[in-house]
C-alpha positions in Angstrom: -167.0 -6.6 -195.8 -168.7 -6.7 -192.6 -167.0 -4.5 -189.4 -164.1 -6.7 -188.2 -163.8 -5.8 -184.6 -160.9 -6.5 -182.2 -160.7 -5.5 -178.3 -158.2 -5.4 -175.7 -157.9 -3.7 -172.1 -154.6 -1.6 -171.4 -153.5 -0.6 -168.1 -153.2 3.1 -168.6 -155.5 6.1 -168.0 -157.6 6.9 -171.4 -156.2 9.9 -171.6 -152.5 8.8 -172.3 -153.6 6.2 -174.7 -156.5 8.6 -176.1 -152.9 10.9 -177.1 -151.1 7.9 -178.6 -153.4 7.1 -181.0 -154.2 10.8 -182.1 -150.3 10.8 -183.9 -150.9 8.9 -187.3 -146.9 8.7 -186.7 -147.1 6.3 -184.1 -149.5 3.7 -186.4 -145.9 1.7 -187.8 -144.9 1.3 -184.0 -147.5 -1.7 -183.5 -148.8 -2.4 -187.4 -145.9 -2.9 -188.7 -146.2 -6.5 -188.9 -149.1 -6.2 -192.0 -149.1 -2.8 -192.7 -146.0 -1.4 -194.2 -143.8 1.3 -195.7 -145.9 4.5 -193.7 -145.8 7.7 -195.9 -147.6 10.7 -193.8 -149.7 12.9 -196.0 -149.3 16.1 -194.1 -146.7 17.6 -191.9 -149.4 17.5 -189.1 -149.7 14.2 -187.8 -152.1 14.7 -185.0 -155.7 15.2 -185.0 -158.3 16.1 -187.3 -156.7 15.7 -191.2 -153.8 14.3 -190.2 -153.2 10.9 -192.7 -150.7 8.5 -194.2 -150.4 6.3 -196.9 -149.4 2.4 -196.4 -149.1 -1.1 -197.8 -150.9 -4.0 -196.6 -148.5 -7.4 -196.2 -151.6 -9.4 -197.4 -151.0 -12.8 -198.8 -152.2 -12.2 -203.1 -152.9 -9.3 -202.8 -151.3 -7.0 -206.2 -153.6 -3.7 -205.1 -152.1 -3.4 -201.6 -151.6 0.2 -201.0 -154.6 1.9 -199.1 -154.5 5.5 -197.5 -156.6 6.9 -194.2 -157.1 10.2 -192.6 -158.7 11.5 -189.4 -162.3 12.6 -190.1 -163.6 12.7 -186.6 -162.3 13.3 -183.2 -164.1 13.1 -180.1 -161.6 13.5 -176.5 -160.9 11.0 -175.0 -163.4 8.6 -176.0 -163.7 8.1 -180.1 -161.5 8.4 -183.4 -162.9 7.9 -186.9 -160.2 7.1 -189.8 -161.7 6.9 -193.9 -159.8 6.2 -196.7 -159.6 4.3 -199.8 -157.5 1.1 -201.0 -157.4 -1.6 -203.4 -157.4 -1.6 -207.0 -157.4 2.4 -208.1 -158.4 3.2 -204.4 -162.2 1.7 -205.4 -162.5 0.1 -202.1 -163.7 2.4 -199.2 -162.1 1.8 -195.5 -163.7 3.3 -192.4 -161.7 2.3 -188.9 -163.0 3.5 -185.3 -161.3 3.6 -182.2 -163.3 3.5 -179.1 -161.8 4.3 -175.6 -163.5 3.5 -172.6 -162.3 4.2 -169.0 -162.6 0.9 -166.9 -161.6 0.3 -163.3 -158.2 1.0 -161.6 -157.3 3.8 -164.4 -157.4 0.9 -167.2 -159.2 1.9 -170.9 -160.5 -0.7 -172.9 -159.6 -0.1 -176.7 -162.0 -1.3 -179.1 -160.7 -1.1 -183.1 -163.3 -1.7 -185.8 -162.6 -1.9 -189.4 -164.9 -1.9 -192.5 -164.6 -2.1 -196.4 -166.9 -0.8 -198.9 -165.5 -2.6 -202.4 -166.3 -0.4 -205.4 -167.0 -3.6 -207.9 -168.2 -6.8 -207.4 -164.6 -8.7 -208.0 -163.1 -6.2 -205.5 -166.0 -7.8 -203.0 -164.7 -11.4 -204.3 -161.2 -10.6 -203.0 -162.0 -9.6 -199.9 -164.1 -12.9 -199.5 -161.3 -15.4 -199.9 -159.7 -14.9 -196.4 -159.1 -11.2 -196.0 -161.6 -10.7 -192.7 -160.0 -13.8 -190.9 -156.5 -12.4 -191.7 -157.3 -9.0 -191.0 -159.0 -9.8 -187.5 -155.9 -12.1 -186.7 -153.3 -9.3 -187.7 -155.8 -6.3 -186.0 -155.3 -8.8 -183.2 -151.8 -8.8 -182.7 -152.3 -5.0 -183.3 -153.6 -4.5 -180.3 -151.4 -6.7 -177.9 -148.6 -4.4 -179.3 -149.6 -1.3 -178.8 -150.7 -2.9 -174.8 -147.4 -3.7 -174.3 -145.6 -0.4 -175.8 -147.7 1.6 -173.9 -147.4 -0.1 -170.7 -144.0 -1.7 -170.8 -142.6 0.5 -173.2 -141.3 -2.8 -175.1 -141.7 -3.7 -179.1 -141.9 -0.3 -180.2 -141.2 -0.2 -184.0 -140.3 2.5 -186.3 -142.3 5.8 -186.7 -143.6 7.0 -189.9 -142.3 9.9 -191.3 -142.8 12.2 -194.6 -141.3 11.1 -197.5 -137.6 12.5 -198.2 -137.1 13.6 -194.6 
């Protein structure tokens, strides 16, 4: 699938938000709307290796669970999620969040998803409606996490490991 890429501006110095995003245990908080049931992958869940395991709400969709980790951290500016989902995790996912500083101590977030399907019918899934829903749902993403992190307000529940 081609990048699907969503931006919004938050009123809150880089830094702060740059530290949000860094805790895979904070991703439920403002995804929980199409990505469910968050299972971390390591008792670390900030930084480099840090991961989790979710479900996608998507509309026919049997192979929903999909799985990321951190793979590259750059303060305060960039982080780079892989993983795998789909039918016997085939389908590669890369995300990126990009942070940049704007006026008045405001950082404009910039989220970009892309899919790599393993098999041609995995490719033909994705085609009927998955980037329009995903862009809508990355959307609303993103006006969550703005108003959590500047009013405090719609914050969901956190992921934890499994059994605790």
């Amino acid at each position: 699938m081609d990048p699907v890429t969503v931006t919004t501006t938050i009123d809150r110095p880089r830094e702060e938000v740059f530290a949000y995003l860094l805790d895979v245990a904070n991703r439920p908080e403002y995804t929980d709307h199409y990505l469910v049931d968050w299972r971390l992958t390591r008792e670390q869940t900030v930084g480099r290796g840090a991961g989790a395991r979710f479900r996608f709400k998507a509309p026919l969709n049997r192979f929903n669970w999909a799985d990321i980790t951190l793979i590259e951290v750059e303060a305060p500016r960039r982080i780079v999620e892989a993983g795998r989902g789909g039918k016997y995790n085939r389908t590669r996912l890369r995300a990126v969040y990009e942070l940049e500083q704007g006026s008045g101590g405001t950082t404009r977030v910039t989220y970009m998803l892309e899919t790599k399907p393993g098999k041609l019918s995995d490719a033909l899934m994705e085609k009927v409606g998955f980037r329009g829903w995903i862009k809508r749902k990355s959307s609303r993403a993103l006006r969550r996490l703005r108003s959590i992190l500047e009013d405090d307000e719609g914050r969901g529940a956190r992921a934890t490991i499994a059994g605790r």
